[in-house]
C-alpha distance (Angstrom), angle and dihedral (degrees) to the residues before:
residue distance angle dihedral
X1 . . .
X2 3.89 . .
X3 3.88 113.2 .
X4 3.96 79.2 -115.6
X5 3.54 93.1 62.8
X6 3.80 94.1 49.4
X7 3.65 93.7 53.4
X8 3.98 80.5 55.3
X9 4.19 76.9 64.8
X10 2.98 104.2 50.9
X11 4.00 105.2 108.1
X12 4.10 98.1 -134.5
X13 4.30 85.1 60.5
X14 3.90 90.8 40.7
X15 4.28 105.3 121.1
X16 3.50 120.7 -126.4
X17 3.68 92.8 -153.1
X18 4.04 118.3 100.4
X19 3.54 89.1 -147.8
X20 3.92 96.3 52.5
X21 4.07 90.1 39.5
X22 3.30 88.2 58.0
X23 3.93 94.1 45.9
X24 3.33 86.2 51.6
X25 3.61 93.5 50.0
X26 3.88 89.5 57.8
X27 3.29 93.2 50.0
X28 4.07 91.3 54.6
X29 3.34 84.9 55.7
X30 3.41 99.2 52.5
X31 3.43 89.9 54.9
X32 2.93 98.5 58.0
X33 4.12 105.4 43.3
X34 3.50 77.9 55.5
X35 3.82 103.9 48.8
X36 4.26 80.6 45.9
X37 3.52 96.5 54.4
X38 3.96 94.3 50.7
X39 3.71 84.5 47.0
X40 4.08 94.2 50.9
X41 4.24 81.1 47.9
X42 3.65 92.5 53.9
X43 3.99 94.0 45.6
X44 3.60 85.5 50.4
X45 3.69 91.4 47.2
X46 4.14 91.8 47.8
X47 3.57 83.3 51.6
X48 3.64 102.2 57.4
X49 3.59 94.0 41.8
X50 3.57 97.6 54.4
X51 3.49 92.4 38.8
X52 4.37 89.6 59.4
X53 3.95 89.6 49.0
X54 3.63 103.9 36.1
X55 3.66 112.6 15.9
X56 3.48 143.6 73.7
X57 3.98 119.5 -79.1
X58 3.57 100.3 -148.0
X59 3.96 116.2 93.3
X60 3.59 98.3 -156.9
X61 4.26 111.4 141.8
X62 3.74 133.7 -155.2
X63 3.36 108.3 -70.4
X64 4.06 85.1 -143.7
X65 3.65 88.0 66.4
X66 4.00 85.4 61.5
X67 4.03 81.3 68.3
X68 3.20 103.0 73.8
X69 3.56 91.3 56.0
X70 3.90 91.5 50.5
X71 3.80 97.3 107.5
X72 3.98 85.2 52.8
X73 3.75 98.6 50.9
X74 3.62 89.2 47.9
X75 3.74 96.1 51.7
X76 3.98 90.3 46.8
X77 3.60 84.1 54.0
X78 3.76 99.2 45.7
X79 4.11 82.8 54.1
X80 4.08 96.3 48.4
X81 4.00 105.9 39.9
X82 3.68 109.9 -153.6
X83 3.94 105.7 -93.2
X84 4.11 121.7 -98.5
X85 3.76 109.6 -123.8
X86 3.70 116.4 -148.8
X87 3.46 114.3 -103.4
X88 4.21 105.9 -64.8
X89 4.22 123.6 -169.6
X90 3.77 118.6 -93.2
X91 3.68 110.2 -71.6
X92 3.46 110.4 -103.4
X93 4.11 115.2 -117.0
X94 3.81 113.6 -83.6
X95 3.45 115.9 -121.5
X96 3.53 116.6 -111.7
X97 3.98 120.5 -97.3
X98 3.56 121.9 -96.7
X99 3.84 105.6 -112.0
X100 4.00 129.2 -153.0
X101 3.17 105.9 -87.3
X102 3.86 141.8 90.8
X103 3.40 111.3 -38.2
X104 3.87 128.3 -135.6
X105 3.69 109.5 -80.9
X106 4.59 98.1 -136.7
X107 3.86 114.0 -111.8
X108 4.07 85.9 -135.8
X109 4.11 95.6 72.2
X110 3.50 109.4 85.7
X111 3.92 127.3 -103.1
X112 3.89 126.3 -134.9
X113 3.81 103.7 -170.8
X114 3.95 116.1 -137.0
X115 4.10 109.2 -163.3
X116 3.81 112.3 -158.0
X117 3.83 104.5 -170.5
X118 3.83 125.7 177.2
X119 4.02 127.2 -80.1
X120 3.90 107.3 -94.2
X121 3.63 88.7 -116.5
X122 3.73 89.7 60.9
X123 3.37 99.8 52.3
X124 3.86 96.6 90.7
X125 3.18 132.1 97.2
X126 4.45 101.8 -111.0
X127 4.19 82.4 -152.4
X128 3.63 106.8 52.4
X129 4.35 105.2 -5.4
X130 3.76 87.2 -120.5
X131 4.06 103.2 148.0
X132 3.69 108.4 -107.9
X133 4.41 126.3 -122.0
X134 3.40 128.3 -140.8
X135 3.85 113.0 -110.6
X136 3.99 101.4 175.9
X137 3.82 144.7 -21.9
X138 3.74 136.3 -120.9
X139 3.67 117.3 -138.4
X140 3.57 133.9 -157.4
X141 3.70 130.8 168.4
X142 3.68 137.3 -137.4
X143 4.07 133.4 -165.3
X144 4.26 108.2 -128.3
X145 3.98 124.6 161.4
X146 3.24 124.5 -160.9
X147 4.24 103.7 -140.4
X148 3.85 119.6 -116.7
X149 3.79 108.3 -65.2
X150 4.10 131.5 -160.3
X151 4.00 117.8 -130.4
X152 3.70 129.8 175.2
X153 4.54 110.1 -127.1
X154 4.00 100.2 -148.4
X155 3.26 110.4 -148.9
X156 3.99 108.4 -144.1
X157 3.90 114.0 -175.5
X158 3.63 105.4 -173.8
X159 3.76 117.3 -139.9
X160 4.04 122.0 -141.7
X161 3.81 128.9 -159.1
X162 3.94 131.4 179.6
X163 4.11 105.8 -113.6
X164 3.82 84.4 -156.5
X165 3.61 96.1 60.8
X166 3.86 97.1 32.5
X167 3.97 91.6 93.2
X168 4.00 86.9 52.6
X169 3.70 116.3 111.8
X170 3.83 95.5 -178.7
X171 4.08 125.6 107.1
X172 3.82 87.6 1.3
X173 3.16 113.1 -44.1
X174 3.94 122.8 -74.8
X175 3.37 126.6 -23.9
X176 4.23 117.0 -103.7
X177 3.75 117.9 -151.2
X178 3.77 109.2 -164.7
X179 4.54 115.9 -177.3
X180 3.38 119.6 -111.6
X181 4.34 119.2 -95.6
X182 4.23 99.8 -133.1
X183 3.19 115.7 -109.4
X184 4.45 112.2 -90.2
X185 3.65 133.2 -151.4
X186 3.71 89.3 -122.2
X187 3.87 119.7 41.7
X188 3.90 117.1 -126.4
X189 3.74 76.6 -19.6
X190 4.19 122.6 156.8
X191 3.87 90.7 -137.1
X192 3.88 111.8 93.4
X193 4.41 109.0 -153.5
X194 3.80 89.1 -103.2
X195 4.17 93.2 55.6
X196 3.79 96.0 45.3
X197 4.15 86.9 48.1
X198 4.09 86.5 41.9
X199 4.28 87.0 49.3
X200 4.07 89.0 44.8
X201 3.63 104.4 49.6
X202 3.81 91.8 44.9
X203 3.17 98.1 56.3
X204 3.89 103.1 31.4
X205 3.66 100.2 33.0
X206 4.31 100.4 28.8
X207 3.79 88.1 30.9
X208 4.00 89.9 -133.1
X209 3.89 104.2 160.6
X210 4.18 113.6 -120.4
X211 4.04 89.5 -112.6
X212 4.04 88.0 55.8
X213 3.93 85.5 56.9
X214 3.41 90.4 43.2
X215 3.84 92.5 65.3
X216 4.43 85.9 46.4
X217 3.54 95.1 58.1
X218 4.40 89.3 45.1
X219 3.83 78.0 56.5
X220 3.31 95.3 53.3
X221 4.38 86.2 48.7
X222 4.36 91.8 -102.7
X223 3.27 123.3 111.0
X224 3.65 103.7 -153.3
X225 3.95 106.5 171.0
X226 3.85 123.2 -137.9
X227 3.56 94.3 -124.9
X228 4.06 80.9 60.8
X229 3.44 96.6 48.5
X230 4.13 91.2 47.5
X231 4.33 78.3 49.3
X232 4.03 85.0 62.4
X233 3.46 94.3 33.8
X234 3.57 98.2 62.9
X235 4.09 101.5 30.0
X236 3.55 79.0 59.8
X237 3.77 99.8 49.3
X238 3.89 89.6 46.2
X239 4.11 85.5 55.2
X240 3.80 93.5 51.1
X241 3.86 95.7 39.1
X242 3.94 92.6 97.5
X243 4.01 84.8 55.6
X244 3.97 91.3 52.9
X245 4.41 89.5 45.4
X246 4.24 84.9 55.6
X247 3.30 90.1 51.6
X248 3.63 91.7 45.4
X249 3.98 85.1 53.0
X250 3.67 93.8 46.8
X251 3.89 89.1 50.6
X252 3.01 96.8 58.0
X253 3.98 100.7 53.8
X254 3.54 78.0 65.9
X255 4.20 115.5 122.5
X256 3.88 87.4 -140.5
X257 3.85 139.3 20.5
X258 3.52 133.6 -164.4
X259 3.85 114.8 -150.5
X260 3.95 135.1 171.6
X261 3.86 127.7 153.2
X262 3.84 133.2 -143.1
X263 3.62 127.6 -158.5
X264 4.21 122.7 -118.4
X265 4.24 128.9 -177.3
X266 3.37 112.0 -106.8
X267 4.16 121.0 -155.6
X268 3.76 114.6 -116.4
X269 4.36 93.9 -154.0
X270 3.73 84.2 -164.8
X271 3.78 101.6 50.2
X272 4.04 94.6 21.4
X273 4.12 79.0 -135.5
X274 3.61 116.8 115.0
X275 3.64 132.6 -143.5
X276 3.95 136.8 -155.5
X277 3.71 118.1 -89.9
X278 3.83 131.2 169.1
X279 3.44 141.2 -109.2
X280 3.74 106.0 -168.0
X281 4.24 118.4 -168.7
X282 3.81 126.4 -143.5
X283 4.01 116.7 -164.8
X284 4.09 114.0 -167.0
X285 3.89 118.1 -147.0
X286 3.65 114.4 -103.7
X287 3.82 95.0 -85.7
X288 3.71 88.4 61.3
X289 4.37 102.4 35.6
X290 3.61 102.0 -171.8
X291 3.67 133.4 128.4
X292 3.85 113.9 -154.5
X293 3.38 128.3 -176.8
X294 4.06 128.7 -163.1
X295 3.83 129.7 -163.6
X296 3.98 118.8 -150.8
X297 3.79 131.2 -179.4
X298 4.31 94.6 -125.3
X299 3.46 130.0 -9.8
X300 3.41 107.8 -92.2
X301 3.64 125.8 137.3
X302 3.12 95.9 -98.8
X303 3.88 92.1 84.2
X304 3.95 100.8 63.9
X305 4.27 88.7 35.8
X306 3.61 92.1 62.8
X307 3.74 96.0 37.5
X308 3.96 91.6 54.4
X309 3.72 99.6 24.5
X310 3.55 100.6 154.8
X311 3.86 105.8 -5.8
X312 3.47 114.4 145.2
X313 3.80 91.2 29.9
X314 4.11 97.9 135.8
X315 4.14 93.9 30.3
X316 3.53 142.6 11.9
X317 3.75 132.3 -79.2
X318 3.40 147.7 -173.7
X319 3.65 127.9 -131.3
X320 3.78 121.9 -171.7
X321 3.95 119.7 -158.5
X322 3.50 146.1 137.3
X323 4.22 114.8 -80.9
X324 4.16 84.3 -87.4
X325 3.78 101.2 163.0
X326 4.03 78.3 -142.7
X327 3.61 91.7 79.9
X328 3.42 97.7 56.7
X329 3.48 95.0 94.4
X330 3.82 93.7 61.5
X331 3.26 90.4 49.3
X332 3.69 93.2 60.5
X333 3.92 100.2 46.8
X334 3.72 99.8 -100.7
X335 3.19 97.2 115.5
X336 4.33 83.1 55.6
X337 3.77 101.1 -110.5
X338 4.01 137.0 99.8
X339 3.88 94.2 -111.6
X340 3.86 117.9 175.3
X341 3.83 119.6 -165.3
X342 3.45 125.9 -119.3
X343 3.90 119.1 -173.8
X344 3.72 123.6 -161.7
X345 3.94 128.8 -121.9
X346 3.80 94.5 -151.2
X347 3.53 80.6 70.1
X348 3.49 103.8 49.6
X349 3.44 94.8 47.9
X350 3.96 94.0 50.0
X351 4.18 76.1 71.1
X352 4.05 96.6 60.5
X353 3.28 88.8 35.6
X354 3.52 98.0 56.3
X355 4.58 85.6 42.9
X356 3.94 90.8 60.6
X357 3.98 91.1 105.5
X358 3.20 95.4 43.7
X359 3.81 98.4 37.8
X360 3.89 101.5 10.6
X361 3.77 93.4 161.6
X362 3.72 100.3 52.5
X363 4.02 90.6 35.6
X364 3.87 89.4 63.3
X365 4.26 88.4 45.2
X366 3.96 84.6 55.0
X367 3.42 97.3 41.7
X368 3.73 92.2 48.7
X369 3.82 86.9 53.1
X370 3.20 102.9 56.7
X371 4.16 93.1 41.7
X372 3.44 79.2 71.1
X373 3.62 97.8 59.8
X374 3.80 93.1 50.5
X375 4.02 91.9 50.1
X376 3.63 85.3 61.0
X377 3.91 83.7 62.2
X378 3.46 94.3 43.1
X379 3.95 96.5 52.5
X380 3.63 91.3 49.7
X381 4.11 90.4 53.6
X382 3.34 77.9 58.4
X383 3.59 111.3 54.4
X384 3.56 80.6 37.4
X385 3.62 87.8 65.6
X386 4.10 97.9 31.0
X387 3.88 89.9 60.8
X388 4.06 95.6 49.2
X389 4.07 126.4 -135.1
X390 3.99 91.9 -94.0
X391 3.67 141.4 75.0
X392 4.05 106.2 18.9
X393 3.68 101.1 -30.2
X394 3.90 117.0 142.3
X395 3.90 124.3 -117.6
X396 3.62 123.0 -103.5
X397 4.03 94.5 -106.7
X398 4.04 90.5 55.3
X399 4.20 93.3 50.8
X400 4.01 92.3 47.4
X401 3.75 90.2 50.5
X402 3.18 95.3 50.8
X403 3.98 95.8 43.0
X404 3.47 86.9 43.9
X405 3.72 100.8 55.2
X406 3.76 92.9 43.4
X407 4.06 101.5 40.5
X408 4.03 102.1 15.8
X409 3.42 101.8 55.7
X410 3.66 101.2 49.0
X411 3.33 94.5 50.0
X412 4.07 97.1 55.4
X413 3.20 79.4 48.4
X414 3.69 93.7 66.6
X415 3.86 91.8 33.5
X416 4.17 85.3 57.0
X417 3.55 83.7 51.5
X418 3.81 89.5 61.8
X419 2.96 110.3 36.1
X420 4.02 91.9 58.4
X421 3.80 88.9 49.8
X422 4.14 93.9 55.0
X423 4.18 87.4 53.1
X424 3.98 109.2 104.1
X425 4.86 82.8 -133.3
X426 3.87 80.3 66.8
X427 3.91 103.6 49.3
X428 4.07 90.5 -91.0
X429 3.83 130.6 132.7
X430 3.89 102.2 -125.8
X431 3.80 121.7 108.5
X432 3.05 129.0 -132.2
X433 3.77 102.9 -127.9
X434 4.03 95.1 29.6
X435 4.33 105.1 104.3
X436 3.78 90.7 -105.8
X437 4.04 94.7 54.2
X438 3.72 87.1 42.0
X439 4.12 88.4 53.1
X440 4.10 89.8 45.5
X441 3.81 81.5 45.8
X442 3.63 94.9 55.0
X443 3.84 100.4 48.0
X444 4.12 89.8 42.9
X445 3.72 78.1 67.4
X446 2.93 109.8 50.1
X447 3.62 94.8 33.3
X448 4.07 92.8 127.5
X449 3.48 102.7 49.3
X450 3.98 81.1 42.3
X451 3.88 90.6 65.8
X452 4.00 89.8 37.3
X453 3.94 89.9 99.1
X454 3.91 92.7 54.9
X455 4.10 88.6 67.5
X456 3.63 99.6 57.9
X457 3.86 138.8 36.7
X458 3.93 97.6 -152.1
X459 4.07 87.8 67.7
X460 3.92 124.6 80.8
X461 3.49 115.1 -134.4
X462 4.09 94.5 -117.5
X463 4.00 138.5 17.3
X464 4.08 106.1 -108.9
X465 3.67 92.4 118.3
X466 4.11 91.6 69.8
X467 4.19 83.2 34.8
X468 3.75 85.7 60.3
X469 3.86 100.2 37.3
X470 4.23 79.3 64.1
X471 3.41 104.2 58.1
X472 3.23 96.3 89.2
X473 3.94 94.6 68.3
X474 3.42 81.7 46.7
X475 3.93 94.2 55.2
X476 4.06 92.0 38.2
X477 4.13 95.4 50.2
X478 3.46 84.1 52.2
X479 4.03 93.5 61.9
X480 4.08 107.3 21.9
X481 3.92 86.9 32.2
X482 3.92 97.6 -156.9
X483 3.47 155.5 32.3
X484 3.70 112.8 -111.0
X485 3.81 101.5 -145.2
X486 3.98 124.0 -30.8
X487 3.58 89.6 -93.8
X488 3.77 79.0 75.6
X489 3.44 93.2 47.1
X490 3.66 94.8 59.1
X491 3.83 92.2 46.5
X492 3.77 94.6 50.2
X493 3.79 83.5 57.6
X494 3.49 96.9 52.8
X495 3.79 95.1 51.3
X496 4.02 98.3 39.5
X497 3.83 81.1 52.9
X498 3.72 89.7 62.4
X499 3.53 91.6 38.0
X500 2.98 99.7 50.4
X501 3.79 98.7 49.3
X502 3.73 88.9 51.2
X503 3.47 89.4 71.2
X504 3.81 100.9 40.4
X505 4.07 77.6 69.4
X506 3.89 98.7 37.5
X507 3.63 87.3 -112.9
X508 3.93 115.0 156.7
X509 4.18 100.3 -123.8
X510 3.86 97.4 -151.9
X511 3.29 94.5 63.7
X512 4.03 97.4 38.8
X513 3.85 85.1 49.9
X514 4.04 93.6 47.5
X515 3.84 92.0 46.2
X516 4.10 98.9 46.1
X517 3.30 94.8 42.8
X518 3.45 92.7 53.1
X519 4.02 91.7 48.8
X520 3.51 96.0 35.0
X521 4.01 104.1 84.6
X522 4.07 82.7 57.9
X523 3.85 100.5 37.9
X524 3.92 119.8 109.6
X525 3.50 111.4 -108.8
X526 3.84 92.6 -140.4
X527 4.38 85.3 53.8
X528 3.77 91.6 55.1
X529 3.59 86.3 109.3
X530 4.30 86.3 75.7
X531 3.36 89.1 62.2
X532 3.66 104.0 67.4
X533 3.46 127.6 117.2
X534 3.85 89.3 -109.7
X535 3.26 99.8 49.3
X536 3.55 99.3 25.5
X537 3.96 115.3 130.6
X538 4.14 120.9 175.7
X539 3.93 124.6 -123.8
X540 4.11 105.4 -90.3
């Protein structure tokens, strides 16, 4: 209550008018709807924050809650039959489920044989004392690592002469041949390929921060200081930088891109304050399997612009992204491409989720809706996998369009439907500012780049593989904290590239990282292409 409204109170100021008592009346109550919302917003608020520093970051709900909706769900159901597949070949036989027990050790790691043989003394026979021979062995195996180790490469260049000539005195003596040193990543540098790999993928793959490996190498009796390891680290970004712009070029011949962007404190070395800067993610479609990753001081639009400035000029794409007013630029051809907007669902239904204690009852009807959406996606996974990927069978893309069209669509439809009648314009009971009007808000919005995913098999019908390509900032700002300048920014997003990539293709980074950098000095600018993660194979 505002110290106006108690003065209001105060019985010398109370109106003996019925009209004006009940004006003021109204405007109590006013008051306080108003003073209840705001305190509904800041529960919500409370909520949210405690749930992203203490709580769990899975949404998942109680599958009872689902029951109340059964009727519903069966009803939908009843109305969109579960699609007929044409004929598909007999399923080939699953293989059987890995259990919990040991697991196969792989024949690849190599084996150091330990032979345990029998005492001397027990080697003869107790019956008869004839010495006993060996007719077998029993073999069992055992996992052992030997922890990251420090060696010193010499590097011996041998020297030749010419015995004949080596008695000559004439022109200067005789001539001394010496072989070539190949070529490093690091001139005259202390860092041998396989340490600067070692340095990168620990910090940019296991997120350890450079002072942690500091303290490893002073175990090891080196003192290798950060501030030399950030030297390597970035001569050896600037060196694979041409390998991150061809994937950049490659991504974007892509038909669709996932994006998203995270934000990351950067160090001010004037102020010793730090700022926010942005890492921003760009998936290509599976034509195009890169990962690339882009640094930017803020996050304007600027970031996504220049990054896509004019992709999709000749044909049409699709980009898929949060509702980032940023991208709205794209979207409307300044950036010189035919861009279509795709919005994700794991999104909007992060906003009724996070409305279920305010508005459990409604939060469980949404939820339930848009379960449904993502079963259509799971049933066509699985007569995807039912029909096999020989003889005639159709691709993944053609079955979800198809399933889509013919069991999506009706069903937004219906959740349309509902969503319109909960809004307080259309004779419902949700407000407008409460955190269930602002989710119904939200997906009104971005209703048409909701339904995007129904037109077109090659899209997925949310974002979480870009949320999932960040984590790893996530996971690394978490241990080293900061950025040091933007400098580092922009090498951290040449290396998680790689990284990143790497795994796309189950491809182990160390090594990829030891081996390139150790051919990349030498390697043809115009081959660069052979030394891509996908396509990537080591010297034999």
């Amino acid at each position: 209550m505002t110290t106006e409204g108690t003065q209001l109170l105060e019985a010398a100021t109370l109106p003996k008018d019925l009209t004006a008592c009940h004006a003021l009346i109204r405007q109590l109550l006013e008051q306080l709807d108003n003073s209840t919302r705001k305190l509904t917003q800041m529960e919500h608020q409370l909520q949210q924050l405690l749930r992203r520093l203490y709580g769990r970051s899975s949404e998942k709900i109680d599958p009872k809650q689902m029951v109340l909706f059964a009727e519903m769900l069966k009803q939908l159901e009843a109305q969109n039959p579960a699609v007929e597949l044409q004929p598909a070949p007999a399923a080939p036989a699953a293989a059987p489920r890995k259990g919990h027990g040991r697991r196969r050790i792989p024949d690849d790691l190599p084996r150091e044989r330990l032979i345990h043989d029998l005492p001397e003394n027990e080697k003869p026979c107790p019956c008869c004392g004839t010495t006993r021979e060996v007719i077998g062995q029993e073999v069992s195996e055992q996992l052992d690592i030997e922890p990251a180790k420090l060696k010193v490469i010499q590097h011996v260049r041998l020297k030749y002469i010419c015995k004949a000539c080596e008695q000559k005195a004439a022109e200067g003596g005789p001539q001394i041949q010496t072989a070539e040193k190949p070529l490093a990543p690091i001139e005259k540098g202390l860092a041998a390929p396989g340490l600067i790999a070692y340095v990168i993928v620990s910090k940019y793959c296991d997120h350890l921060p450079l002072h942690r490996l500091e303290r490893i190498c002073r175990r090891h009796g080196i003192e290798v200081p950060r501030s030399t390891q950030w030297g390597w680290i970035f001569q050896a970004g600037q060196m694979l930088a041409l390998m991150t712009e061809l994937m950049a070029k490659k991504v974007k011949a892509s038909k669709v891109i996932h994006t998203d962007d995270t934000p990351v404190n950067v160090l001010e070395p004037k102020s010793g304050k730090t700022r926010q800067g942005r890492f921003w993610v760009y998936v290509g479609d599976e034509a195009q399997p890169y990962v690339v990753f882009d640094y930017t001081p803020s996050r304007s639009r600027d970031g996504p612009m220049a990054f896509l400035q004019n992709w999709g000029n000749d044909e049409r794409k699709y980009l898929q992204a949060d509702a980032f007013g940023g991208y709205d630029g794209i979207y409307a051809g300044q950036a010189g491409g035919k861009v279509i907007e795709v919005a994700c669902w794991a999104h909007c239904r992060r906003y009724f989720y996070d409305a279920r204690r305010s508005d459990h009852a409604r939060s469980a009807q949404a939820l339930a809706y848009i379960r449904l959406l993502y079963d259509v996606e799971t049933q066509a996974h699985e007569q995807f996998r039912a029909q096999g990927e020989t003889g005639d069978g159709r691709s993944l893309n053609a079955i979800r369009l198809e399933m889509r069209q013919k069991l999506t669509v009706p069903r937004l439809d219906e959740f349309k439907t509902w969503l319109e009648a909960q809004q307080i314009a259309n004779g419902g009971q949700v407000l407008p500012k409460s955190p269930m009007g602002e989710a119904i808000t939200y997906a009104m919005n971005q209703w048409k780049a909701l339904k995007v995913y129904t037109t077109d098999g090659d899209l997925n019908i949310d974002n979480n593989v870009s949320e999932r390509t960040l984590r790893r900032i996530a996971v690394g700002r978490n241990n080293w904290q900061f950025m040091g300048s933007d400098n580092g920014g922009a090498t951290a997003a040449i290396l998680f590239s790689l990284i990143a990539t790497c795994e796309r293709h189950q491809v182990n980074p160390f090594e990829y990282l030891r081996d390139v950098l150790t051919r990349i000095a030498s390697h043809p600018h115009n081959q660069l292409d052979e030394l891509l993660p996908d396509r990537w194979k080591p010297l034999a």
